[in-house]
C-alpha positions in Angstrom: -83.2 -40.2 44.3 -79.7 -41.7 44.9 -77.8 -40.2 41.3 -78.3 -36.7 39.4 -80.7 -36.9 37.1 -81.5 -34.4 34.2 -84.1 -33.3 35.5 -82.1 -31.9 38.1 -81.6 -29.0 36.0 -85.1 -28.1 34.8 -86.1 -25.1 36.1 -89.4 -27.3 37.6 -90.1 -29.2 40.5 -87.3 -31.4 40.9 -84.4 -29.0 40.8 -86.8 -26.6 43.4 -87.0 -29.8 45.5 -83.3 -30.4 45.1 -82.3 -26.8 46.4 -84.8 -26.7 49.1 -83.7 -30.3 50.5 -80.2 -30.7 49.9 -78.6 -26.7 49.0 -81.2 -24.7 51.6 -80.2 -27.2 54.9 -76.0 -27.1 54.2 -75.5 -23.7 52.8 -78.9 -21.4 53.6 -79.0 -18.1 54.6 -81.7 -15.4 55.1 -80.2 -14.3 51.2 -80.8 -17.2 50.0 -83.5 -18.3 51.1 -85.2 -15.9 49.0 -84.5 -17.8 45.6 -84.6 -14.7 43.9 -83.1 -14.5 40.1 -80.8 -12.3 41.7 -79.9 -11.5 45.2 -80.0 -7.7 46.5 -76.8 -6.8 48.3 -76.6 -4.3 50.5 -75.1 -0.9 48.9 -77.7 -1.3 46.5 -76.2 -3.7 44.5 -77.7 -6.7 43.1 -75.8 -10.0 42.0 -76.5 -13.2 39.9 -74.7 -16.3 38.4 -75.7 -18.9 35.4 -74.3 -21.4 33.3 -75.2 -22.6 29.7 -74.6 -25.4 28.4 -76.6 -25.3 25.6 -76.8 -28.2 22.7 -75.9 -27.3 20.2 -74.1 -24.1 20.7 -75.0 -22.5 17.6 -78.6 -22.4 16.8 -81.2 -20.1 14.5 -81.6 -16.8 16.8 -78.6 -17.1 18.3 -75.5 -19.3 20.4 -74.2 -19.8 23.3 -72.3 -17.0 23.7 -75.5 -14.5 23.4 -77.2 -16.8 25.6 -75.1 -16.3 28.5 -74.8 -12.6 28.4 -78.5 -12.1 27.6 -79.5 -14.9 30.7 -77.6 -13.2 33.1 -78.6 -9.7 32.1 -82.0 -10.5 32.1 -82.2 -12.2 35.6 -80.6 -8.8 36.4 -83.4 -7.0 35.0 -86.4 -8.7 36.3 -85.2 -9.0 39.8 -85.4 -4.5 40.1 -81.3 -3.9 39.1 -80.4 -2.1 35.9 -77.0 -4.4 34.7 -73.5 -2.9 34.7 -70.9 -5.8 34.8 -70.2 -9.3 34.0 -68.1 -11.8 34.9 -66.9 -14.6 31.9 -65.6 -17.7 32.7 -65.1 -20.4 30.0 -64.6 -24.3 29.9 -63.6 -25.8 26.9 -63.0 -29.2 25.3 -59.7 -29.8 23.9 -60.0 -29.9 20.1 -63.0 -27.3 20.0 -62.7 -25.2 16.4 -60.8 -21.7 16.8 -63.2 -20.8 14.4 -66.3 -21.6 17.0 -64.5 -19.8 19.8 -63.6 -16.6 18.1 -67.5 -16.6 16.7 -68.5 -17.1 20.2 -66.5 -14.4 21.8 -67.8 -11.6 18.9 -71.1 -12.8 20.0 -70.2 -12.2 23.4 -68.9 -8.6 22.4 -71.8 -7.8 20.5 -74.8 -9.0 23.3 -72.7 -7.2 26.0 -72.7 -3.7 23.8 -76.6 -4.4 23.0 -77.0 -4.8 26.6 -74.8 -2.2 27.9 -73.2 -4.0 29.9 -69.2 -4.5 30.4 -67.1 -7.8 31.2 -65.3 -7.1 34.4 -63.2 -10.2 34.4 -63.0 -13.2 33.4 -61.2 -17.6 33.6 -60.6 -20.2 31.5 -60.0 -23.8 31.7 -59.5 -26.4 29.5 -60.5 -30.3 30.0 -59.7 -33.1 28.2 -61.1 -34.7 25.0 -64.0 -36.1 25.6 -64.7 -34.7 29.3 -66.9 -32.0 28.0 -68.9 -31.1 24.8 -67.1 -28.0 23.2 -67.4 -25.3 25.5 -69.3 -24.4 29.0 -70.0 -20.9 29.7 -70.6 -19.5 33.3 -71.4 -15.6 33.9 -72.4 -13.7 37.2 -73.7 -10.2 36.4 -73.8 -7.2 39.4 -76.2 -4.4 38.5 -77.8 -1.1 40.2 -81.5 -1.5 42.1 -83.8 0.2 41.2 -86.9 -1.7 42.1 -88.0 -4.6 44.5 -90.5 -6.7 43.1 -93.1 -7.5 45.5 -94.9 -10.8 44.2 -96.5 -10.7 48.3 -98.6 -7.4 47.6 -100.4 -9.1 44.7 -104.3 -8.7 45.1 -107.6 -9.6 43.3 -107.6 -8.1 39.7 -103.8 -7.6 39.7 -103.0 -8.5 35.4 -100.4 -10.9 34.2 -98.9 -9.7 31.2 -96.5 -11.8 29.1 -94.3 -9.2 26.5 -94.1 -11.3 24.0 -95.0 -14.8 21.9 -93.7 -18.0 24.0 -91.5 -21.1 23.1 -89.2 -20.2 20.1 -85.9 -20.7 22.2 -86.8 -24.1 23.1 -87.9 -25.0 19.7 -85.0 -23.4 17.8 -83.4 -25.7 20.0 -85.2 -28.6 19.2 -85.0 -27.9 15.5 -81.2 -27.7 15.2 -80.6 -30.8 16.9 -82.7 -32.5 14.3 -84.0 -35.1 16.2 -87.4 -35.3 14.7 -87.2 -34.4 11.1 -89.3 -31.3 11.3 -88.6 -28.3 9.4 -89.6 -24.7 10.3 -88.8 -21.2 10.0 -88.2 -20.3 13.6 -85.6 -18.4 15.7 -85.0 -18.3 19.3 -85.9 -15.3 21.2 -82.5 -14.3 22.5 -82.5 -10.9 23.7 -82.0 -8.6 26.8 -84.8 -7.2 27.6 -83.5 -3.6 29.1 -86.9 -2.2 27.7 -88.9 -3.6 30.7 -86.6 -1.4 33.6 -89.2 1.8 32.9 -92.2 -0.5 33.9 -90.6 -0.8 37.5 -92.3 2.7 38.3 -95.0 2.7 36.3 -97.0 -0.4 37.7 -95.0 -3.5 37.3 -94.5 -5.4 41.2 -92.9 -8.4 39.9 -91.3 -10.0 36.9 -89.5 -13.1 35.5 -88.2 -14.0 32.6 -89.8 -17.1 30.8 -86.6 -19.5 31.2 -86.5 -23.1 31.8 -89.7 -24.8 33.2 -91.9 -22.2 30.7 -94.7 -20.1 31.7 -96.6 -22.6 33.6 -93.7 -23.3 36.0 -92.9 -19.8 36.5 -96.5 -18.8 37.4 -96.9 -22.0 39.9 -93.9 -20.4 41.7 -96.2 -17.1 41.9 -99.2 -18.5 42.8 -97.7 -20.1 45.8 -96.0 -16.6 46.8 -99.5 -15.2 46.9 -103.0 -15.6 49.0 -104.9 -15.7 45.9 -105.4 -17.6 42.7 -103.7 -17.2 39.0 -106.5 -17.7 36.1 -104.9 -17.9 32.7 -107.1 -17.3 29.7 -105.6 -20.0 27.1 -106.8 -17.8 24.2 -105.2 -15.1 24.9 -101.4 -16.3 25.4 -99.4 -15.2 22.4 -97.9 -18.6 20.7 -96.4 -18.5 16.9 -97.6 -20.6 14.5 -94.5 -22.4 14.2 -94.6 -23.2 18.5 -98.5 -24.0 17.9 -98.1 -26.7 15.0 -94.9 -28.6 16.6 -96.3 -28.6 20.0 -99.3 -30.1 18.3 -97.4 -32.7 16.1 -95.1 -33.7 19.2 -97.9 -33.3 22.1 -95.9 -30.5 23.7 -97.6 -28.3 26.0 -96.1 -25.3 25.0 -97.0 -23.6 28.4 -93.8 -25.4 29.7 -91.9 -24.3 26.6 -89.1 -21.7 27.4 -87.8 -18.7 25.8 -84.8 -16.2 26.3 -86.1 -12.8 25.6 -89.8 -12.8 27.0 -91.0 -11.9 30.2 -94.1 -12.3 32.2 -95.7 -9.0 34.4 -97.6 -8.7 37.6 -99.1 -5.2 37.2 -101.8 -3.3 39.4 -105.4 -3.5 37.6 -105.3 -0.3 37.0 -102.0 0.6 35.3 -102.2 -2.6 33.0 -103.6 -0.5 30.0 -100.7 2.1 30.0 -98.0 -1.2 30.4 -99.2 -2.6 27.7 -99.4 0.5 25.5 -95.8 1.4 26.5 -94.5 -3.0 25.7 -96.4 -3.0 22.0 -94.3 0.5 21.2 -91.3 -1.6 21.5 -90.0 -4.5 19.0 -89.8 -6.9 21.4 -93.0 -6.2 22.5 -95.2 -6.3 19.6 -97.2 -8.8 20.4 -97.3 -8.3 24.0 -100.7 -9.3 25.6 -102.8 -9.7 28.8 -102.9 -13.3 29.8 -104.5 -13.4 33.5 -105.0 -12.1 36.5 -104.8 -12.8 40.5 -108.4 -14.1 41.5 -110.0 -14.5 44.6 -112.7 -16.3 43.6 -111.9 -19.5 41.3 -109.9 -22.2 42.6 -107.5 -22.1 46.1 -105.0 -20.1 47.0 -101.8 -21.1 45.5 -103.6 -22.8 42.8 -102.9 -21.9 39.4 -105.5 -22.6 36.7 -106.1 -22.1 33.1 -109.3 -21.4 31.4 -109.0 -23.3 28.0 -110.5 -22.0 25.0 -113.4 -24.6 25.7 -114.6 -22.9 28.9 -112.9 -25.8 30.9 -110.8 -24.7 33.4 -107.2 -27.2 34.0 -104.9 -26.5 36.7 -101.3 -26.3 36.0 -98.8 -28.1 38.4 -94.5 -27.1 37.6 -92.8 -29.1 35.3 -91.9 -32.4 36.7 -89.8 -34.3 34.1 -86.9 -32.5 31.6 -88.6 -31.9 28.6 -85.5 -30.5 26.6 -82.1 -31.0 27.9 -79.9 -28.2 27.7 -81.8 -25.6 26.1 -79.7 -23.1 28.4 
């Protein structure tokens, strides 16, 4: 690959190649080298960045503006750090509405309050007609440790849990570009998810939020952190009507679909009952479910593998090629 690409910024294979290839070899550090959501500090601090560029910036659920506070806060969360600040740093397109930008910044205010968080500081620039699409958001968010998930100390029987139905965030997207003439009543899944920090101490040892590359790319990541198998159990992943019939009508696998308010929990055998019991009191967690668990006896090690509703069992690979272009 001689020119960027979008599938550069996936979340799947490519962009892991990318960093590991051409980031890791010029700028790598034991920090780094982790590839964590968010880095640990010492001080017990820990720190993350993002950028969203999301198309189009106002969509059913949510915009831009809730999407980067929520993003960042999230990779906060999962990563063992209750979120305090935020950094805000804007780049807009000359000629972008007033209108869009004040909307934008109450969403900002209003995520940020949800999340209990506060923006620390804060840039702007402006480029030229043309030379961007309305506005660029990029956020880095420092929060408190309180956890270190451990995805190495996974062992046979260990659940998966995911908190929540998958795919509405890159369908809403989907639907309000209007590229394919369907119509549906769905929203993205926009939220912080604050709600999961408890679980740290009563039997969560890793999470990750359900971002680009979808559930299947986020698991294959696992799986090759751990000396055991992932099986999935295809019936029992929560999917909305809505994700089921598009992905059916467009041939989406909607196990590479990506959300912005779900989550995905490794949790010891044992505890998995009282996680659960504590995600379903919660709205965001409703419809939270058991989905899989480490196993030592199907498949290799590293391999992760779904058992379809058929009895079949498939094994899932990272996303290769962009499936949605700036969902994010």
């Amino acid at each position: 690959m001689d020119r960027v690409s979008l599938e550069l910024g996936s979340g799947g294979r490519t962009m892991r190649d990318f960093i590991a290839r051409t980031v890791l070899p010029v700028l790598g550090n034991p920090r780094l080298r982790k590839l964590l959501d968010a880095s640990h500090l010492p001080g017990g601090m820990a720190f993350t960045t993002d950028s969203y560029v999301v198309d189009p910036i106002f969509f059913p659920g949510g915009d831009i503006g809730t999407l980067a506070v929520n993003g960042t806060v999230n990779d906060l969360i999962v990563s063992g750090a209750v979120p305090r600040f935020l950094s805000l740093a804007f780049i807009l397109e000359e000629g972008l509405g007033w209108a869009s930008l004040e909307r934008v910044l109450r969403s900002i205010r209003r995520a940020s309050r949800q999340a209990g968080v506060e923006i620390a500081t804060g840039d702007t620039k402006v480029v030229r007609r043309g030379q961007g699409d309305k506005i660029y958001i990029n956020t880095s968010g420092i929060g408190r440790v309180v956890a270190r998930p451990k995805a190495s100390s996974a062992r046979p029987g260990d659940k998966l849990i995911a908190t929540g139905t998958l795919g509405e965030h890159s369908l809403a997207i989907l639907l309000a570009r209007g590229e394919f003439g369907l119509e549906a009543k769905v929203r993205s899944d926009c939220a912080p998810l604050n709600f999961l920090l408890p679980l740290w101490k009563t039997g969560a040892i890793w999470m990750r939020d359900v971002t680009r590359g979808g559930l299947a790319t986020i698991l294959s990541e696992l799986a090759a952190e751990i000396p055991d198998s992932i099986v999935l159990e295809e019936e029992a992943i929560p999917l909305s009507r809505p994700v089921r019939a598009a992905a059916g009508l467009l041939g989406i696998d909607p196990l590479y679909l990506a959300c912005e308010g779900r989550a995905v929990l490794l949790v010891r055998q044992g505890r998995a009952g009282q996680v659960l019991s504590v995600l379903r009191k919660h709205p965001l967690g409703r419809r939270a479910a058991v989905i899989g668990a480490v196993d030592g006896r199907v498949g290799r090690p590293g391999e992760l593998i779904l058992r379809t509703t058929a009895g079949g069992l498939r094994l899932l690979e990272p996303l290769t090629s962009e499936l949605l272009p700036r969902i994010c």
